[in-house]
N, C-alpha and C positions, 0 to 999 in steps of 0.2 A: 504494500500500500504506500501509495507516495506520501509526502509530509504534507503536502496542500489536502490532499484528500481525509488525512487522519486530522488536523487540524480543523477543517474546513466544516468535515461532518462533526466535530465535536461542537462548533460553536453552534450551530444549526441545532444539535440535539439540546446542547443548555438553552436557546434561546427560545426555543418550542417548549422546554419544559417549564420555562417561566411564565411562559401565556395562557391563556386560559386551553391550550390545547396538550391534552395528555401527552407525556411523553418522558420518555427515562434518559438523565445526561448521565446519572450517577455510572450507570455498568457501562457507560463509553468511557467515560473517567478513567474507572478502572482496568477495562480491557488495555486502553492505551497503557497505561502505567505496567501492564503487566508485561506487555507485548515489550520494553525496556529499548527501545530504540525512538526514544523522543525524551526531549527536557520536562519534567515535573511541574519545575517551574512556568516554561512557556506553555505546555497543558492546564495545571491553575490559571493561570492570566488569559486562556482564550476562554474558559470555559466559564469562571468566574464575570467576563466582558460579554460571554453574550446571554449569561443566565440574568444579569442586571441589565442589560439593552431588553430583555423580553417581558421583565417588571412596569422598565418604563414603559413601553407599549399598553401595558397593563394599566399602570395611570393614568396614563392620556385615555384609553378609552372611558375610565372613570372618571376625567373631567367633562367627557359628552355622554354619558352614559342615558340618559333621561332620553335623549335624539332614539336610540336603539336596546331599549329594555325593552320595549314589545316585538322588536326583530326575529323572526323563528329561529336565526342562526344564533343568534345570543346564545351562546356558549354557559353559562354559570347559571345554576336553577336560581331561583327566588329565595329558596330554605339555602344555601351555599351563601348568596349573598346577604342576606339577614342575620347570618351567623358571624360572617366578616366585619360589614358594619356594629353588629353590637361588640366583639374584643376590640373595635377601633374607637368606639365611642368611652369604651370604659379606660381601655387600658393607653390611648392615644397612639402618638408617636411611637412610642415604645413597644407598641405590638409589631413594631415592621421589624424587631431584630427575629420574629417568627420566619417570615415571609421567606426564610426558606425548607419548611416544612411543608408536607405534602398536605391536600387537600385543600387545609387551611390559609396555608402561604399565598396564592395567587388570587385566591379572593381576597386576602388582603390588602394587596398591592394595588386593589382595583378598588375597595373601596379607600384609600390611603386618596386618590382621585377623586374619587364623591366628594368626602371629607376635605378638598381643598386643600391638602396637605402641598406645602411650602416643597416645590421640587427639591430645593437643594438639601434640605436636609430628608425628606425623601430618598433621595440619591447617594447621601452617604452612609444611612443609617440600612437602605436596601444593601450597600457594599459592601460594608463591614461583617452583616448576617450572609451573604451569599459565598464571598472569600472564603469564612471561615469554616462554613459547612464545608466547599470545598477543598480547602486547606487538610480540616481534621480526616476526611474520606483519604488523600493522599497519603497521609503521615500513615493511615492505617493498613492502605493496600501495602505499600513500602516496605513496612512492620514484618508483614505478615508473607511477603515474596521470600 
């Protein structure tokens, strides 16, 4: 597999798994990592770059969300985002160091949008939880090769 393609498709799988559309970056993560012919590092940093590029996408559609909440393709049931919005309402800002956990995480990220949450601290509080999910997955495939 060439470097563009292992890289290419990694950032594609984090940035899909960060949208409202299913999808697993983690076992690409680690395939990569296991396969030991690529930097960790630069595997963190693409995968990390486009699981937070698919948050934001996430926002932004929670900043027009009301335009397309009756849309059929609307992706996030009603009960998903009623769930989202209440840990954003109680727990605020601080719920997005979730937001890379499953289920919960991407609704987050989208009502983080509703909520008018301030992009930039949006965007570093999304970076900080997504990195280090990232991060700790790495340290432990590594570990465990």
């Amino acid at each position: 597999m060439s470097a563009l393609a292992a890289y290419g498709g990694l950032f594609l799988a984090a940035f899909l798994a960060a949208t409202l559309v299913p999808a697993q970056s983690e076992a690409v993560l680690a395939s990569l990592l296991a396969i030991d012919h690529y930097s960790p590092a630069l595997l963190i940093l693409v995968a990390g770059i486009g699981n937070v590029l698919g948050s934001v996408v996430n926002w932004l559609i929670g900043r027009g969300i009301e335009r397309y909440r009756a849309a059929r393709w609307f992706p996030v049931s009603t009960k998903s985002l009623e769930r989202a919005g209440y840990w954003y309402r109680r727990y605020g800002w601080w719920s997005l160091l979730l937001s890379w956990l499953p289920i919960i995480g991407d609704p987050l990220t989208l009502a983080a949008g509703i909520m008018r949450e301030p992009f930039l601290r949006f965007l570093l509080v999304v970076t900080i939880a997504k990195f280090a999910r990232y991060i700790a997955l790495a340290a432990a495939v590594l570990q465990w090769l």
